[in-house]
DSSP file (Angstrom, degrees, kcal/mol; ACC not computed):
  #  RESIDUE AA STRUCTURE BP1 BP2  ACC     N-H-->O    O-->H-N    N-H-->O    O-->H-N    TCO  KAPPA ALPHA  PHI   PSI    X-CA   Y-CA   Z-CA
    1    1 A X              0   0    0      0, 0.0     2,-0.0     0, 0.0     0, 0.0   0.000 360.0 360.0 360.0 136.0    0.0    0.0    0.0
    2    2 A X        -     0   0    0      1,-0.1     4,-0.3     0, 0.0     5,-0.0  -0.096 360.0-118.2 -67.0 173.3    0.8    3.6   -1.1
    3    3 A X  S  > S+     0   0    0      2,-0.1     4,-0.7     3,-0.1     5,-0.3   0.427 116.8  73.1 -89.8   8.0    0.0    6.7    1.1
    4    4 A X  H  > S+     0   0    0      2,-0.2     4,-1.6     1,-0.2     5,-0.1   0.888  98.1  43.9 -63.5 -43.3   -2.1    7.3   -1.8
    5    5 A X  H  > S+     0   0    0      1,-0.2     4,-1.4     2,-0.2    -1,-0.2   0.604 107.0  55.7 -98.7  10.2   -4.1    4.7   -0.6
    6    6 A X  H  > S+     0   0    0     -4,-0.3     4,-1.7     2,-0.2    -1,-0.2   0.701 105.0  53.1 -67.4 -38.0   -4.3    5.4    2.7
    7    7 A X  H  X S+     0   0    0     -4,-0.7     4,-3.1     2,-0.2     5,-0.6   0.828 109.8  44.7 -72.2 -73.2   -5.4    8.6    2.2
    8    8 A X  H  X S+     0   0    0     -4,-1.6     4,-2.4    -5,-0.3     5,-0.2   0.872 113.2  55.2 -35.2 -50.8   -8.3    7.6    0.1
    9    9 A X  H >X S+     0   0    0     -4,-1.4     4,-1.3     2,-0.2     3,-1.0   0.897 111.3  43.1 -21.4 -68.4   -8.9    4.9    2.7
   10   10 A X  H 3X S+     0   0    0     -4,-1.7     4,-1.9     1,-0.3    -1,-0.2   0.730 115.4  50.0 -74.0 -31.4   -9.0    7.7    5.6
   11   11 A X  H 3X S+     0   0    0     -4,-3.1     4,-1.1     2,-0.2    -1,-0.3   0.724 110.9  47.2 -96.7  -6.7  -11.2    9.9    3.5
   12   12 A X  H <X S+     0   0    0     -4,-2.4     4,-1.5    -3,-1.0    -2,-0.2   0.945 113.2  51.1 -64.5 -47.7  -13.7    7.1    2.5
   13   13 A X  H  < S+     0   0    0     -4,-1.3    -2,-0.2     2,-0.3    -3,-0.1   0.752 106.4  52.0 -67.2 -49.2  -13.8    6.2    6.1
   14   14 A X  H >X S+     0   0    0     -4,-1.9     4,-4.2     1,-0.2     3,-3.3   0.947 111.1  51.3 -53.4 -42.5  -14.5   10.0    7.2
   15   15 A X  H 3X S+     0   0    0     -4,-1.1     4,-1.4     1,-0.4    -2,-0.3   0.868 104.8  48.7 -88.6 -17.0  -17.6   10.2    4.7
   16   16 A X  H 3< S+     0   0    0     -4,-1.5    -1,-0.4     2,-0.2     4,-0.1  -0.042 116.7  47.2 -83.1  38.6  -19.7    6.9    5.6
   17   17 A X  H <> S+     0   0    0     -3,-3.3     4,-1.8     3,-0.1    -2,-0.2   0.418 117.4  46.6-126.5 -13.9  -19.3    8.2    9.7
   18   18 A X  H  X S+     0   0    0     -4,-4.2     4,-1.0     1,-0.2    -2,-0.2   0.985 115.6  43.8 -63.4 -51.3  -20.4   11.5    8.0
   19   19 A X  H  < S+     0   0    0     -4,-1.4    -1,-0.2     1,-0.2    -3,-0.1   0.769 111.7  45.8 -37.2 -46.6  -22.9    9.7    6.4
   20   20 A X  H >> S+     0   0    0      1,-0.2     4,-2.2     2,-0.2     3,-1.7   0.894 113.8  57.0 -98.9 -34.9  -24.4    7.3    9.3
   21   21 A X  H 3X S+     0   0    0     -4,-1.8     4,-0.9     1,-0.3    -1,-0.2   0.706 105.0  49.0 -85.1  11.5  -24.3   10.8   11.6
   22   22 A X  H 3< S+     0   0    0     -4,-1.0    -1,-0.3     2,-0.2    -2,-0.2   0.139 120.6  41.6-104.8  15.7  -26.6   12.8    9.0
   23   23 A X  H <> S+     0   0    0     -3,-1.7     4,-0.8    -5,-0.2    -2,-0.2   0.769 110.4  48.6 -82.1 -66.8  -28.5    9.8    9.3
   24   24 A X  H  X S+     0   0    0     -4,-2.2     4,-0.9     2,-0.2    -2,-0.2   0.581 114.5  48.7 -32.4 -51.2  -28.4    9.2   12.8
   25   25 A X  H  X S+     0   0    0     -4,-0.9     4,-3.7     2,-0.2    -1,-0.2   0.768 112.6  56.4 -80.1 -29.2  -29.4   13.3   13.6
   26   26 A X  H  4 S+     0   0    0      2,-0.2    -2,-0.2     1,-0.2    -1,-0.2   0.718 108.7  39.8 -75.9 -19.6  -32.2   12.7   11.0
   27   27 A X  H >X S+     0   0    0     -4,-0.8     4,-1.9     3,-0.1     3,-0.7   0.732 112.1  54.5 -83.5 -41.4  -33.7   10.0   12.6
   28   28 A X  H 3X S+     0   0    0     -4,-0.9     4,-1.6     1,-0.2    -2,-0.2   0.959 109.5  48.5 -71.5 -45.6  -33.4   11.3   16.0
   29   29 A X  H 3< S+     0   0    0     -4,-3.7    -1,-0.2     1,-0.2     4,-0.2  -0.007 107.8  58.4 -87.5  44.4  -35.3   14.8   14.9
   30   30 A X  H <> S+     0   0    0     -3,-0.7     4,-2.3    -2,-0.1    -1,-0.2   0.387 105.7  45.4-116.6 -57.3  -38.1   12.9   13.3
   31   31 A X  H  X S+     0   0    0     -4,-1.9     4,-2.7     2,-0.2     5,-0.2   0.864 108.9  57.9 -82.7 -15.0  -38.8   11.2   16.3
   32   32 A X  H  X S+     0   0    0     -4,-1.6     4,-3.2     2,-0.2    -1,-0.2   0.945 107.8  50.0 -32.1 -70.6  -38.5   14.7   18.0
   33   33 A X  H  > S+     0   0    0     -4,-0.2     4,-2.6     1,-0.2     5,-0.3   0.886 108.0  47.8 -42.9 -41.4  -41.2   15.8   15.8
   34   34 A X  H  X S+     0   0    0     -4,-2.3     4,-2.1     1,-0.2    -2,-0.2   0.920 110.9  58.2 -85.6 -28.5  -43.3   13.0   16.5
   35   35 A X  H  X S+     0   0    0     -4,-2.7     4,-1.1    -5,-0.2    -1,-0.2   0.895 114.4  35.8 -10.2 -67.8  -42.6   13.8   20.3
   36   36 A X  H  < S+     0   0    0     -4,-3.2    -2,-0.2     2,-0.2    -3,-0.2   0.815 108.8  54.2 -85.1 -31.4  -43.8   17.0   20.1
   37   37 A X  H >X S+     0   0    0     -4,-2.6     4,-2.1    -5,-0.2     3,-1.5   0.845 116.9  53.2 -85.3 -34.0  -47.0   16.9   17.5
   38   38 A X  H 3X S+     0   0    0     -4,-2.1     4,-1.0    -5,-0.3    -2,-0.2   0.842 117.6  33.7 -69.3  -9.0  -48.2   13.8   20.5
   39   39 A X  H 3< S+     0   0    0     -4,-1.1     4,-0.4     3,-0.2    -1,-0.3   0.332 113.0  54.6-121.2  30.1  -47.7   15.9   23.1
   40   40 A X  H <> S+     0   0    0     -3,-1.5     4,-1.5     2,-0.1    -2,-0.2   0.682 112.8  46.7-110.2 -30.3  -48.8   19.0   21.5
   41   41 A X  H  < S+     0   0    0     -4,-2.1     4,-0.5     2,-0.2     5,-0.2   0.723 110.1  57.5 -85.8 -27.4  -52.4   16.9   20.6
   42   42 A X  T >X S+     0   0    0     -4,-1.0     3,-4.0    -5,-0.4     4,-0.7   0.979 104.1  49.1 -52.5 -57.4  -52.3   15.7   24.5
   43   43 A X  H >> S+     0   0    0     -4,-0.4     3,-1.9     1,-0.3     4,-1.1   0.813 113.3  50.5 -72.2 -59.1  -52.3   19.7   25.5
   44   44 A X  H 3X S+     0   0    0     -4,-1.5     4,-2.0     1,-0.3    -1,-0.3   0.585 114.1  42.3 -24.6 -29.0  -55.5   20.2   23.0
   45   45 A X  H <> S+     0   0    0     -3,-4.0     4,-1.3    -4,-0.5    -1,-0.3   0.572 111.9  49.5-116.2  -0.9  -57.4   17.3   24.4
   46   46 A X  H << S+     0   0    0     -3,-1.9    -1,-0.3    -4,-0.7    -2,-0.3   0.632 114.2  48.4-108.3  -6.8  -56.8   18.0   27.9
   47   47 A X  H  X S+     0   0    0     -4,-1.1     4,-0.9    -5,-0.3    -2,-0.2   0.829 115.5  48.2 -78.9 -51.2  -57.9   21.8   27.1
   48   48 A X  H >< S+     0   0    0     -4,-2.0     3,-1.2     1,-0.2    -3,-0.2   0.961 111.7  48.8 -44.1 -45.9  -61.0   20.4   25.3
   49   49 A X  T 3< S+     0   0    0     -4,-1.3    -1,-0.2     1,-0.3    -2,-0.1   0.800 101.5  55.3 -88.4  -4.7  -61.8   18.3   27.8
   50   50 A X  T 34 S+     0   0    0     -4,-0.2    -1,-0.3    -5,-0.1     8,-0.3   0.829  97.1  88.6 -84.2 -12.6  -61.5   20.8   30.9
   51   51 A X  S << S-     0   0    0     -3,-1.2     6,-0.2    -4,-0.9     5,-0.1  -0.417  75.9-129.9 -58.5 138.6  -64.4   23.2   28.7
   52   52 A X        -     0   0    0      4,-1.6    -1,-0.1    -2,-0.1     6,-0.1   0.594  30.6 -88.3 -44.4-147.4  -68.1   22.4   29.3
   53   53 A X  S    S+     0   0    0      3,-0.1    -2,-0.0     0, 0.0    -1,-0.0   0.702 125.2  56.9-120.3 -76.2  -70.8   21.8   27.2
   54   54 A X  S    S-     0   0    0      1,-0.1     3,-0.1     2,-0.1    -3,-0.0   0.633 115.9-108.5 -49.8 -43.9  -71.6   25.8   27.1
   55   55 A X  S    S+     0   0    0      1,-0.3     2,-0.4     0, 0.0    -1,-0.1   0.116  79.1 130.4 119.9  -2.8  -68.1   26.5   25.8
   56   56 A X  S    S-     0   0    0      1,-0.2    -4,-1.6    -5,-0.1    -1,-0.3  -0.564  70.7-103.7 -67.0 122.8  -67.0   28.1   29.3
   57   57 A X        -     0   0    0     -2,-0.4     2,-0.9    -6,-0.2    -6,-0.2   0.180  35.5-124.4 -29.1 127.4  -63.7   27.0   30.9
   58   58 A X        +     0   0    0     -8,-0.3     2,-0.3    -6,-0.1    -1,-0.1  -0.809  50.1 157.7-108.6 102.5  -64.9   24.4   34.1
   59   59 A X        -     0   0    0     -2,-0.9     2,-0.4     6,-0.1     3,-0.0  -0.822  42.9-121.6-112.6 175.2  -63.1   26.4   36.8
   60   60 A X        -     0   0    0     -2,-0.3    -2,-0.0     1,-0.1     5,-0.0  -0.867  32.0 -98.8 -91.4 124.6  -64.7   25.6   40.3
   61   61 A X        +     0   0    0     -2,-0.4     2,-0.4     1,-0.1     5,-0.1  -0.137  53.7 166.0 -50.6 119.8  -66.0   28.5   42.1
   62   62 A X    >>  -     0   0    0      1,-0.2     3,-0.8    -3,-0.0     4,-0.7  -0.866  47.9 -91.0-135.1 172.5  -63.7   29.6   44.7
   63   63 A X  G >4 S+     0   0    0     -2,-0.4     3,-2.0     1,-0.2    -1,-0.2   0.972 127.4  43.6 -27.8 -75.5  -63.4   33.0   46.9
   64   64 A X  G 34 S+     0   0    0      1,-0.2    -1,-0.2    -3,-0.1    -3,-0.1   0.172 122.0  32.5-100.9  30.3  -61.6   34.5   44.6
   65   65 A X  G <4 S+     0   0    0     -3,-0.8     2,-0.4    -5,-0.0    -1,-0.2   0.205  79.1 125.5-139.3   3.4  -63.4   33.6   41.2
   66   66 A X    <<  -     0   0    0     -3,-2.0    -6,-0.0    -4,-0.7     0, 0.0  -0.680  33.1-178.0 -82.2 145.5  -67.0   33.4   42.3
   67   67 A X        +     0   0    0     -2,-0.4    -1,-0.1     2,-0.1    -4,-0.0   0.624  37.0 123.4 -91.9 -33.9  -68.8   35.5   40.2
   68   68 A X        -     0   0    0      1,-0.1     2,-0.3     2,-0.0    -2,-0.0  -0.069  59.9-122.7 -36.5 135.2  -72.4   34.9   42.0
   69   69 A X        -     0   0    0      2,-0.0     2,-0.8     0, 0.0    -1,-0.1  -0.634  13.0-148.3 -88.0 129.9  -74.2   37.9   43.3
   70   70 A X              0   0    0     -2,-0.3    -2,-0.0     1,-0.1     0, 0.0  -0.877 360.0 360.0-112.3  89.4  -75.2   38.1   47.0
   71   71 A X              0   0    0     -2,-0.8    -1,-0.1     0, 0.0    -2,-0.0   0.368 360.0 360.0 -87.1 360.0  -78.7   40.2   47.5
């Protein structure tokens, strides 16, 4: 073997681990995405579900949120 082919060796070698980590990063932010649109459709359904029937937010009447009139 030359260092001619050594080189070429070393620089084949660089581009497939370039290769397998532009894979590697692409795979990983794919599942990121799919991470994020499931827990972005949880936040949705647990905000639907805390609404009423009326379309009003179901908070529970407290001191400082009852609205109710005292005559």
């Amino acid at each position: 073997m030359n260092v001619d082919d050594i080189v070429a060796a070393k620089i084949e070698a660089a581009r497939i681990r370039a290769e397998n980590a532009k894979r590697r990063r692409a795979a990983l932010a794919a599942a990121r995405q799919r991470g994020l649109a499931a827990r972005h459709a949880q936040k949705l359904r647990n905000q639907a579900s805390a609404r009423t029937t009326d379309g009003t937010a179901g908070v529970t009447p407290t001191p400082a949120n009852d609205t109710t009139e005292e005559n």
